[in-house]
C-alpha positions as CSV (number, residue, x, y, z in Angstrom):
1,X,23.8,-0.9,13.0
2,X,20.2,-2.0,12.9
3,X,18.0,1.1,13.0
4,X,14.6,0.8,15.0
5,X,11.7,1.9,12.7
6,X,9.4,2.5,15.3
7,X,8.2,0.6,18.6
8,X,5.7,-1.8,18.1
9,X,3.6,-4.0,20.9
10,X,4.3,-7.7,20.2
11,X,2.1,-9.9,17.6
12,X,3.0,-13.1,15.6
13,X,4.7,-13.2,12.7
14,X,2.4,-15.9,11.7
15,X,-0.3,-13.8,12.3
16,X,1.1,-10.8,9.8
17,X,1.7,-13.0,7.1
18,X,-2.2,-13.5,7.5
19,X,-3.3,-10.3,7.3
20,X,-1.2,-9.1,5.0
21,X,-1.6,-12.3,2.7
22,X,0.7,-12.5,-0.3
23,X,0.3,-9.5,-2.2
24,X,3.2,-7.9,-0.4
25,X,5.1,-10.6,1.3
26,X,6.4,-14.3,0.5
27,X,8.1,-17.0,2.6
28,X,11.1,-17.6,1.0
29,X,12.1,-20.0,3.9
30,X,12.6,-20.6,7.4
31,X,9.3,-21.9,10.2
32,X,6.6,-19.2,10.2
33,X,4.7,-20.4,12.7
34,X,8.1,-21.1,15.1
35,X,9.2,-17.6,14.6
36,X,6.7,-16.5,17.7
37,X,6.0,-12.8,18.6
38,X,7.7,-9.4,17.0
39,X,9.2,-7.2,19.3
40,X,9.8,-4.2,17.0
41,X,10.6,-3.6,13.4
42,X,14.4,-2.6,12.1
43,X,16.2,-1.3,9.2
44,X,19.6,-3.2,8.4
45,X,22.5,-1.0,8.0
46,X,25.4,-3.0,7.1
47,X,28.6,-0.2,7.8
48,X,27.7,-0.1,11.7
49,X,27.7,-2.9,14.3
50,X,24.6,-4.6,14.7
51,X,21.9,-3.4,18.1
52,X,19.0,-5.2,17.6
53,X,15.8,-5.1,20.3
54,X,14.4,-8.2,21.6
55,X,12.6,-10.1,19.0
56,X,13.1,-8.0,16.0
57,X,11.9,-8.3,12.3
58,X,14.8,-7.0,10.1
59,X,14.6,-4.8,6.6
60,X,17.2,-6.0,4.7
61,X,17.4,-3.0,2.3
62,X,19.7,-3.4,-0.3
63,X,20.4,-7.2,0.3
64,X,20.4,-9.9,-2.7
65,X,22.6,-12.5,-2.7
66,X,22.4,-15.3,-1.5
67,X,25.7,-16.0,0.6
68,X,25.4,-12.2,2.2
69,X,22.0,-13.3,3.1
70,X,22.9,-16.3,4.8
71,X,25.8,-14.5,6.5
72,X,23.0,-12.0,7.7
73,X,20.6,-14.6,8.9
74,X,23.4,-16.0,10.8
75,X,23.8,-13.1,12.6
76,X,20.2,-12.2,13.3
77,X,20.0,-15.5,14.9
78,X,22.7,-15.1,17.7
79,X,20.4,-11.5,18.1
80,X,17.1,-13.5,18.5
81,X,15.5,-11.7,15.6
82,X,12.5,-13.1,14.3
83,X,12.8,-12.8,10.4
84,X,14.4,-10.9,7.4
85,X,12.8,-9.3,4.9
86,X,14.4,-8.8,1.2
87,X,13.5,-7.5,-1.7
88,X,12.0,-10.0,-4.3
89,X,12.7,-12.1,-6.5
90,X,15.0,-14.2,-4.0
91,X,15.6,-17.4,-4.8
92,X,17.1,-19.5,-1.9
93,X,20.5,-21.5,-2.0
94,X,21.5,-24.5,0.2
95,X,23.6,-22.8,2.2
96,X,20.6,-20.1,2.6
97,X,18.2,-22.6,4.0
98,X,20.3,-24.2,5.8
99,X,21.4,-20.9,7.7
100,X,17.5,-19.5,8.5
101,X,16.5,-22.8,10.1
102,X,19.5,-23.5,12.3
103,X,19.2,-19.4,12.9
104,X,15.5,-19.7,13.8
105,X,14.8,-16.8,11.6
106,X,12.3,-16.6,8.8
107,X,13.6,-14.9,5.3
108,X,10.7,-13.2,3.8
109,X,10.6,-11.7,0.2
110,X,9.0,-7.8,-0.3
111,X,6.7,-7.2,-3.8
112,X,8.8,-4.9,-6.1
113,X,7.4,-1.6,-6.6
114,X,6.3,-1.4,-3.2
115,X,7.5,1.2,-0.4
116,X,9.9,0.1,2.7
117,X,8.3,3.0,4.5
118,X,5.1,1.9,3.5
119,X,5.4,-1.6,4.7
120,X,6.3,-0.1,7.8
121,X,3.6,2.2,8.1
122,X,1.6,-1.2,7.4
123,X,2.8,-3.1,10.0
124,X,2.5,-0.5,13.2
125,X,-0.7,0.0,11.8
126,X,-1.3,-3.8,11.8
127,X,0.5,-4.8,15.3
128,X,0.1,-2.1,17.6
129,X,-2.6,-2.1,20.0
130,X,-4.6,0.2,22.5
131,X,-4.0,-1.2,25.7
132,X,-5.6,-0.2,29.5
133,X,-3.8,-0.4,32.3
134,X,-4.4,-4.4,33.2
135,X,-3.2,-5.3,29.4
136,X,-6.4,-5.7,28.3
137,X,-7.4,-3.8,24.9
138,X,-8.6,-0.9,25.6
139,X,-11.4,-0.9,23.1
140,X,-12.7,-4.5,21.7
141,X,-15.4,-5.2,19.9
142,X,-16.2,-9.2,19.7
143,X,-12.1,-10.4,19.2
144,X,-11.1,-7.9,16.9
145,X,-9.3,-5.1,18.3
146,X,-9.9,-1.4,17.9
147,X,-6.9,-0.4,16.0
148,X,-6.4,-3.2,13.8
149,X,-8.6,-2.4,10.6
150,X,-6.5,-5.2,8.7
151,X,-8.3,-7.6,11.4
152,X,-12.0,-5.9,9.9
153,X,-10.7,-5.9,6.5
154,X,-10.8,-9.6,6.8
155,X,-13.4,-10.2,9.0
156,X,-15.1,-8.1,6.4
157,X,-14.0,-10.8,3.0
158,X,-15.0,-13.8,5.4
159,X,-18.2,-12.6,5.3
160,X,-18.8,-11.6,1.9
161,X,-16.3,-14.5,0.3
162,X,-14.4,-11.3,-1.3
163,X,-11.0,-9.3,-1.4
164,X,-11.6,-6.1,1.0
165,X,-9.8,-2.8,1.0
166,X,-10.8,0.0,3.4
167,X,-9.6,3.8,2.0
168,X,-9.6,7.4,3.4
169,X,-11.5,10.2,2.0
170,X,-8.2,10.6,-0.2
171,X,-8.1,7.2,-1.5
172,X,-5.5,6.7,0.3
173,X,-5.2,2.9,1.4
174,X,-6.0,2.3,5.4
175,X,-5.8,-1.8,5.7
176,X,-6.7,-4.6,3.7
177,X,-8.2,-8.1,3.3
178,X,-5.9,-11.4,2.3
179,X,-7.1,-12.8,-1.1
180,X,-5.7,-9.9,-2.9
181,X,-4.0,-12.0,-6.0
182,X,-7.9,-12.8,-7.1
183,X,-8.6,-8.8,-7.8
184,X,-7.1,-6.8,-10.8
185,X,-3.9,-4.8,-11.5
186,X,-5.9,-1.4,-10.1
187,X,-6.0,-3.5,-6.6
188,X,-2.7,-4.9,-6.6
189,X,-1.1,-1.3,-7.1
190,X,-3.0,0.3,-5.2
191,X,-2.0,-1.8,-2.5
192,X,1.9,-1.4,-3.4
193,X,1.8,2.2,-3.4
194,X,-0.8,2.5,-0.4
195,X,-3.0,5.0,-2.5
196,X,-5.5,4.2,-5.0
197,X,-3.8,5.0,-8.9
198,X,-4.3,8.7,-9.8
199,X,-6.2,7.4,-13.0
200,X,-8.0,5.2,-11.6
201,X,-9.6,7.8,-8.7
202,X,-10.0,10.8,-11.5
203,X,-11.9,8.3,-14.0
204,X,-14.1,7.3,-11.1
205,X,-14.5,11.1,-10.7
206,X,-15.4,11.7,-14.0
207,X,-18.6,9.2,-13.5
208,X,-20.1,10.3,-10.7
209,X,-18.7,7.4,-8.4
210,X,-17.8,8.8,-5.6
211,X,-21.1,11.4,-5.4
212,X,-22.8,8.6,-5.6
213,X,-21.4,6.6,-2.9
214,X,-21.6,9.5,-0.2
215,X,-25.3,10.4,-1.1
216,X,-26.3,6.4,-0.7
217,X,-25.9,4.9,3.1
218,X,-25.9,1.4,0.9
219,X,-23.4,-0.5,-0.8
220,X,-23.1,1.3,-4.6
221,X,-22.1,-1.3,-7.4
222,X,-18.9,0.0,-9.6
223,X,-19.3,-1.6,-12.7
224,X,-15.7,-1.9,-14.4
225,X,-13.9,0.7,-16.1
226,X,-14.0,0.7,-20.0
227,X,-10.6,2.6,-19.9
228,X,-8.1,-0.1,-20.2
229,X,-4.9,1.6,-19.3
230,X,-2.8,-1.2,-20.8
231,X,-4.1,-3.5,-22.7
232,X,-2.1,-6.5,-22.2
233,X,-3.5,-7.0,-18.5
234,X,-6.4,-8.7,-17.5
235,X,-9.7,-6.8,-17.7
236,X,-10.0,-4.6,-14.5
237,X,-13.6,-6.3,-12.2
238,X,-16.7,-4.0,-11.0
239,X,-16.5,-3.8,-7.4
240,X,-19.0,-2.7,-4.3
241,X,-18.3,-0.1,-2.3
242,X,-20.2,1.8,0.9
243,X,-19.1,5.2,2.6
244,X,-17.8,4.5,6.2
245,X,-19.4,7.5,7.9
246,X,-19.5,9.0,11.7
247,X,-22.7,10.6,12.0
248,X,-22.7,13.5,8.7
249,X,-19.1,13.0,8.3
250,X,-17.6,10.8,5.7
251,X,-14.7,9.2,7.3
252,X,-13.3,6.7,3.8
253,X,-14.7,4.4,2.0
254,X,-14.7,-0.1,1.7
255,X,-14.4,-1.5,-1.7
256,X,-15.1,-5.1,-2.1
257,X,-14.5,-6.8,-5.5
258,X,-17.3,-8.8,-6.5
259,X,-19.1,-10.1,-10.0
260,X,-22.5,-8.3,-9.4
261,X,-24.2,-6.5,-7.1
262,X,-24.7,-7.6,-3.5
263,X,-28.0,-9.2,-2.5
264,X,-29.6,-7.6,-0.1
265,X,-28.3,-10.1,3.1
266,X,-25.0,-9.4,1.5
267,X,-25.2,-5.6,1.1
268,X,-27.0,-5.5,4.4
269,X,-23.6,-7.3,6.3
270,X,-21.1,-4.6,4.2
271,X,-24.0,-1.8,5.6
272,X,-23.2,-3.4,9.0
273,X,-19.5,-3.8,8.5
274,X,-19.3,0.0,7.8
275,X,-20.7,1.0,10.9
276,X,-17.6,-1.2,12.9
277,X,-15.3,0.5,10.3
278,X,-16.5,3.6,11.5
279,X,-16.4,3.0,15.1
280,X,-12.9,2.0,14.6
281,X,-11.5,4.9,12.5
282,X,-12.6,7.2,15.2
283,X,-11.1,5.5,18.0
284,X,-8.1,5.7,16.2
285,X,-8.1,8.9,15.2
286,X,-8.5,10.0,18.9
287,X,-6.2,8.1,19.9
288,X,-3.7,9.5,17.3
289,X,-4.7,12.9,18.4
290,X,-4.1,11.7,21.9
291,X,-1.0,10.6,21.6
292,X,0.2,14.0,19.2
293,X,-1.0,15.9,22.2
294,X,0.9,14.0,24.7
295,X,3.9,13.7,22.7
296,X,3.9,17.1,21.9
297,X,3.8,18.2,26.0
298,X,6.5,16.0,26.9
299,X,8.4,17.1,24.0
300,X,8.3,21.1,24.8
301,X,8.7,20.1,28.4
302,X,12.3,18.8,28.1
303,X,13.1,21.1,25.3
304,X,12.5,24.0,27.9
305,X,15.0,23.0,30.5
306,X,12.4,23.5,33.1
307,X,12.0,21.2,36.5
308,X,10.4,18.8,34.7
309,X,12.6,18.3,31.7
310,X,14.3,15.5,32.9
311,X,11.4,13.4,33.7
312,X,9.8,14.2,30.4
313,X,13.1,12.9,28.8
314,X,12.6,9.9,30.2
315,X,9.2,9.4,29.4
316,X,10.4,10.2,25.6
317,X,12.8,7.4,25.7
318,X,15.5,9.2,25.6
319,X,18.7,9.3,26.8
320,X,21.3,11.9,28.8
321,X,23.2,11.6,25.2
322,X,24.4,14.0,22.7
323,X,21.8,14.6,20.4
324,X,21.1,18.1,18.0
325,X,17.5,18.9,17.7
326,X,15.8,19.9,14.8
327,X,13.0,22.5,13.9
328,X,10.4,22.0,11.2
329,X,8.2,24.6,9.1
330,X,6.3,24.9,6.3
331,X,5.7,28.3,4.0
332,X,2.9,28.8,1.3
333,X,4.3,31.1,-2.1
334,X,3.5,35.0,-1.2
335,X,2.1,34.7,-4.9
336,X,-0.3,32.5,-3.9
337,X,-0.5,32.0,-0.1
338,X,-2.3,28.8,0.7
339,X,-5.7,28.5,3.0
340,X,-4.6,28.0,7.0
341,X,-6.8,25.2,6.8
342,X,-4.4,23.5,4.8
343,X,-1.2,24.6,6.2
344,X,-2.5,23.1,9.1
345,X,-3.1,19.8,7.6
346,X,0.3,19.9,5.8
347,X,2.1,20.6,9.0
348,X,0.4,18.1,10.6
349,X,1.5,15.9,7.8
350,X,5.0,16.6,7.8
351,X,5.3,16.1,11.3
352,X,4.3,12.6,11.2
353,X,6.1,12.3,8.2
354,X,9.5,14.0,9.9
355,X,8.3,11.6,12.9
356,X,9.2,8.4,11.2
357,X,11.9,9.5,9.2
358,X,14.0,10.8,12.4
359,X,13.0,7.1,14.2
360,X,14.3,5.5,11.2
361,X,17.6,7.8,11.4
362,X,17.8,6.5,15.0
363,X,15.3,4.7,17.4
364,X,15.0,6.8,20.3
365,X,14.9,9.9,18.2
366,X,11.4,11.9,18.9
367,X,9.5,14.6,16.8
368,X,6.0,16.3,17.9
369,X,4.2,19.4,16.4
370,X,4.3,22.1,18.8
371,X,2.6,25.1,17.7
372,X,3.4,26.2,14.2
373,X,6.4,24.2,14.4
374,X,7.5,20.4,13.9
375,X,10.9,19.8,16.7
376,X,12.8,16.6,16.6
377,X,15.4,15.4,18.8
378,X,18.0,13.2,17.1
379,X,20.8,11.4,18.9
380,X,23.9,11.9,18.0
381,X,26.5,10.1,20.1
382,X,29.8,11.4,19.3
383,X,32.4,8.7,18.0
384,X,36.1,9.2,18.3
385,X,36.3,9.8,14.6
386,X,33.3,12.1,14.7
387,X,33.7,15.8,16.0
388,X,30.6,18.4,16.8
389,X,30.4,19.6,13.4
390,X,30.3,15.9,12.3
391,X,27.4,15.7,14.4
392,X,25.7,18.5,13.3
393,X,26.2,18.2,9.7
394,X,25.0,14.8,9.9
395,X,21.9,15.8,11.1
396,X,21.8,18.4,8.2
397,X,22.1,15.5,6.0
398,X,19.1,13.6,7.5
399,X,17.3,16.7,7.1
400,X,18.1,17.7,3.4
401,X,17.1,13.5,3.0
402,X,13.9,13.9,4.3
403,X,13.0,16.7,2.4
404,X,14.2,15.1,-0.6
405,X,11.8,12.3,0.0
406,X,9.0,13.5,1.5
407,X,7.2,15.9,-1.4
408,X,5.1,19.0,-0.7
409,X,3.1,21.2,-2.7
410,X,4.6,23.9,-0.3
411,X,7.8,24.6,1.0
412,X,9.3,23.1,4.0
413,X,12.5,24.3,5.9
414,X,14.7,22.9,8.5
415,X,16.5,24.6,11.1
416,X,19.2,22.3,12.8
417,X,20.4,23.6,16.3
418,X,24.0,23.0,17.6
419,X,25.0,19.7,19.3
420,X,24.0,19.5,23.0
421,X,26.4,17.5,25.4
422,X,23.1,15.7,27.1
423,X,20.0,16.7,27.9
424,X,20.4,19.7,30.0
425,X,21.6,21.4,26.5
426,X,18.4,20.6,24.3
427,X,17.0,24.0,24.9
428,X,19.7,25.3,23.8
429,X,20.0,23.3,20.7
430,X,16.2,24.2,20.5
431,X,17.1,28.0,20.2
432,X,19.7,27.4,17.6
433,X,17.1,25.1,15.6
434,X,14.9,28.2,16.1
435,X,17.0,30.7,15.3
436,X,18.2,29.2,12.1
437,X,14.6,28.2,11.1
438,X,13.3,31.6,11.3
439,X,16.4,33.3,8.7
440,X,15.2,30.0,6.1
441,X,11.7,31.7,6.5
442,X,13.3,35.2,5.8
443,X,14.3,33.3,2.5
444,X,17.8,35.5,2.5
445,X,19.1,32.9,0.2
446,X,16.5,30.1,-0.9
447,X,17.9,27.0,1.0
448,X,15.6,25.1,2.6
449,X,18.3,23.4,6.0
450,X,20.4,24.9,7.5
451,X,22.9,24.3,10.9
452,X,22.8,27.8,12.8
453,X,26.6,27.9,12.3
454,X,25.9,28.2,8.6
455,X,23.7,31.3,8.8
456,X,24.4,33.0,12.4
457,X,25.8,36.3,10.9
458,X,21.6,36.3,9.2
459,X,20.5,35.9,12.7
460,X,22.1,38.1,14.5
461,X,21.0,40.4,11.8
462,X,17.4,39.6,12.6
463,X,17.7,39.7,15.8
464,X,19.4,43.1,15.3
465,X,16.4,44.1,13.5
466,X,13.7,43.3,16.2
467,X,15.4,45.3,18.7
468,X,15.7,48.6,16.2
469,X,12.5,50.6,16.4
470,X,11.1,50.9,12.5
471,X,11.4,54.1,12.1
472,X,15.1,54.2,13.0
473,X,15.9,52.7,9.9
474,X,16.6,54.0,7.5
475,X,18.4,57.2,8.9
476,X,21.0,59.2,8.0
477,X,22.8,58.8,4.7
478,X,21.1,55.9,4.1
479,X,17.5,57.7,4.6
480,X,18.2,60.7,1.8
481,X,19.6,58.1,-0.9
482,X,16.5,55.9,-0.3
483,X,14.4,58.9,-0.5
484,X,15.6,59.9,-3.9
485,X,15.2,56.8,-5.2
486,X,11.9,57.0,-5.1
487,X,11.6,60.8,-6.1
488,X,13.3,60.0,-9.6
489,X,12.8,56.5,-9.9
490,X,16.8,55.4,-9.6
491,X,19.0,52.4,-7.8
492,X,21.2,54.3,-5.8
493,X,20.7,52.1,-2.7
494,X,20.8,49.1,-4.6
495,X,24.2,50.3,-5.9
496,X,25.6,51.3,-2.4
497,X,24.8,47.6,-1.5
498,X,26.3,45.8,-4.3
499,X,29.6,47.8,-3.8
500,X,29.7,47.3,-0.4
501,X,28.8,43.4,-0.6
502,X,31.9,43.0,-3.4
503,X,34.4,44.6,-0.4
504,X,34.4,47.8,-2.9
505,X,35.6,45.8,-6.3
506,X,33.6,47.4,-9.0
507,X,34.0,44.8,-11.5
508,X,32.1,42.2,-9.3
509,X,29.4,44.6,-8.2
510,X,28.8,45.9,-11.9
511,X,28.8,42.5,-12.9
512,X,26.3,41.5,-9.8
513,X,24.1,44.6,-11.4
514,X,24.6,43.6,-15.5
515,X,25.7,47.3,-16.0
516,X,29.3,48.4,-17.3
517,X,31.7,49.3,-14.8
518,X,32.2,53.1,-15.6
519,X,28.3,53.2,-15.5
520,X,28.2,51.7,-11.8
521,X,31.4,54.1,-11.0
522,X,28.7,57.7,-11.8
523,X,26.2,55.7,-9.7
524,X,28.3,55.1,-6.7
525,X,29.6,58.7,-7.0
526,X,26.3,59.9,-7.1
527,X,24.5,58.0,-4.1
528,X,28.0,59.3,-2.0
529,X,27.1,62.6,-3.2
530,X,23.0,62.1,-2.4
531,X,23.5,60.7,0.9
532,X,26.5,62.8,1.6
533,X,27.9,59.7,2.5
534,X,32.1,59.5,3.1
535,X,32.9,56.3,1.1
536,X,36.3,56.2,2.8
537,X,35.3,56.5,6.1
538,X,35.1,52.5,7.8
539,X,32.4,53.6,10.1
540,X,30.2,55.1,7.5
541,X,30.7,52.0,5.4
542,X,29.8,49.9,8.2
543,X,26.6,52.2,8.9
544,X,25.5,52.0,5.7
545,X,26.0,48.3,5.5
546,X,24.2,47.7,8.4
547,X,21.0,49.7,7.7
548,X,20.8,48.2,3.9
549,X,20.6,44.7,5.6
550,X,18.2,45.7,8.1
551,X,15.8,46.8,5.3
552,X,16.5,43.9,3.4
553,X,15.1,41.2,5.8
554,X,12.4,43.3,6.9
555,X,11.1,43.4,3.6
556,X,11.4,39.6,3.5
557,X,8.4,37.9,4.4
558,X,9.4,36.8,8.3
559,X,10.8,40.2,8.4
């Protein structure tokens, strides 16, 4: 199967190779400039039959040699794909050569050390375009389009003869100019890992670069660092940089590595340069916004089974298909419970994160952030071999993946809804999602996904608990043990609920407490004769059972 990263609008491959020079990829062989347009960008999965989209540009993950590339090639070519890209080093055979140019596809070697999901990041980034109704760019300034900052990174080092990088307020790597093999080791890894190095940023810190770049509307001159992280690399080179603002806001930040300082018709074209940076970092940022918002509409339309679910399906690109959907949250620690400033940026992050990760799963899989909560949609067509609980645990698995991957200071959870039939079912896959997200939040057990079949005694529990007014629980038996507790400072309730969780064997519920068994027998004797409870009686027991739970999850957090 070939996995759709994400849909792109159509440039040349040519034309990438350009703007993304050689730091990341190589021609390893095959026509460049007979390759043509990209239609979209693909993942290569070798155990499933291949589906490629019109014009596609193929991530070979995982492929080396040479005769399984040329089988490969041969394949792509009778899918009109455009290239293949492969980890480096590759170094072509005969038959390889021979295969790309009778294929009409273009082999293409990745840098080692950088990210797949990165380079994909880099190329939507690169190719897609804001287009009006007629076709025409929505936003254009001169030739260069509003949402291509690679496009400005390089118009930027044509002007000032000098490798270009443009960065967020986190260092984190936006676009970049071609020429990048005549900067330093700093440059070249920041560029592989799409964020500036950690030392690099904190020594910078330390010196007072960055104060003085945001106080100065002027290009600042870095001089090198002294700090030579490993000595047997080239000296790292002083660099210029300017802060790319929108009005009092500091939007990021251009670095341009030069020898000296910029002259002042120099310094005066970067000044300039920032000002198009600017203008082009806020177009895209409202158009990002823009499209979260519509996304996020469409996506709670057809998740609602409403009149206008099945239009909104469509408009999602997706099909009347089996498909489970997904629910998304993040918690802070209740020791120290983050700012809601930032839990709304990490949510906001994770979605876009879970976004990508879902279309990489599947391409017409679809994710938005509504409310609180990030929901994906993830087809799931069901194979002969494949059952619903196949379905569903595969989307458990893509879950427990991404969260694997993905790293967060806080804690993210997953709730995965039951498998819906076709599209008339997502809201009720959307309940499950929900219902299963919300007992993760009650932390019952510390897993962080989990399918609703997996925890739907917990949920009827909580749900059990909403409809109980507070002060009916606890009552009863229950109510004059917990009340002694906390007159003479005992566990009496704790040790009616281990007993009754161990199906009445003392030896696993004195062991679950770390006290000896004839110990936990005078306690259990002594809570039935506190509560007045009748241990032998099933619907006692069950009482009892229930109201321990009840207090149990609404002492948890969500509770």
């Amino acid at each position: 199967m070939f996995v759709p990263v994400t849909g792109l609008p159509r440039a040349s491959l040519a034309r990438v190779l350009e703007e993304l020079g050689s730091t990341l990829l190589d021609v390893v062989c095959g026509d460049v400039e007979r390759a043509g347009d990209v239609g979209d960008v693909v993942i290569h999965d070798p155990l499933d039959e291949p589906e490629l989209p019109s014009r596609a540009l193929v991530f070979g993950v995982g492929l080396h040699d040479p005769a399984d590339l040329a089988r490969v090639v041969t394949q792509l070519g009778r899918h009109d794909a455009v290239g293949l890209v492969v980890r480096a080093p590759v170094v072509p055979d005969e038959g390889l050569v021979a295969a790309a140019r009778e294929a009409g596809v273009t082999v293409l070697s990745f840098a080692r050390g950088a990210s797949w999901s990165h380079l994909a990041g880099m190329l939507r980034s690169l190719i897609a375009e804001s287009r009006g109704p007629d076709g025409a760019d929505a936003h254009t300034v001169g030739r260069i389009r509003s949402g291509d900052l690679f496009a400005v990174a390089n118009a930027i080092a044509a002007l000032l003869d000098a490798p270009v990088t443009i960065e967020d307020r986190n260092s984190r790597l936006l676009a970049f100019s071609s020429r990048q093999e005549e900067a330093d080791h700093s440059r070249v890894q920041t560029i592989l890992g799409r964020q500036v190095p950690e030392h690099y940023t904190r020594i910078l810190e330390e010196r007072g670069v960055f104060q003085s770049i945001y106080r100065s509307d002027r290009p600042v001159f870095v001089a090198p660092l002294p700090e030579q992280v490993d000595p047997s690399l080239p000296p790292e080179l002083p660099r210029a940089a300017i802060a790319v603002r929108a009005g009092d806001e500091i939007l990021g930040t251009i670095w341009v590595v030069v020898p000296e300082p910029l002259d002042e018709e120099r310094g005066e074209a970067l000044y300039e340069a920032s000002k198009l940076v600017a203008m082009h970092m806020v177009w895209q940022r409202a158009d990002a916004d823009m499209e979260r918002r519509l996304r996020a509409e469409l996506l709670s339309t057809a998740l609602e089974d409403g009149p206008g679910a099945r239009e909104a399906v469509r408009r999602l690109g997706l099909k009347d298909e089996p498909a489970v959907v997904l629910a998304l949250n993040v918690v802070g620690s209740a020791a120290e419970p983050p700012l809601p400033a930032q839990l709304a940026t990490e949510r906001k992050r994770l979605a876009d994160a879970f976004a990508i990760h879902l279309s990489a799963a599947h391409p017409r899989a679809a994710a938005a952030l509504i409310g609180d909560v990030a929901f994906g949609v993830l087809p799931l067509p069901q194979h002969r071999h494949h059952n619903r609980e196949d379905a569903e645990e595969r989307a458990a698995w893509i879950a427990s993946e991404f969260l694997a991957r993905v790293g967060s200071r806080l804690r993210p959870l997953i709730g995965v809804g039951s498998l819906a039939a076709d599209s008339s079912a997502l809201a009720q896959s959307r309940s499950g999602a929900e219902r299963a997200l919300r007992v993760l939040r009650s932390g019952a057990d510390g897993r962080q996904v989990a399918r609703l079949d997996d925890v739907h005694v917990e949920a009827l529990l909580i749900e059990l608990a909403d409809l109980v007014p507070r002060g009916d629980i606890p009552s009863g038996a229950v109510a004059r043990i917990v009340a002694y507790d906390k007159e003479h400072q005992t566990s009496l309730a704790e040790t009616l609920r281990a007993w009754l969780d161990a199906f009445g064997d003392v030896a696993v519920a004195s062991a679950a407490m770390y006290v000896h068994s004839n110990t936990f027998r005078y306690r259990l004797r002594r809570a039935a004769e506190v509560g007045r409870l009748d241990l032998g009686d099933p619907g006692a027991r069950l009482s009892a059972m229930v109201q321990l739970r009840l207090m149990s999850i609404r002492s948890a957090p969500d509770g």
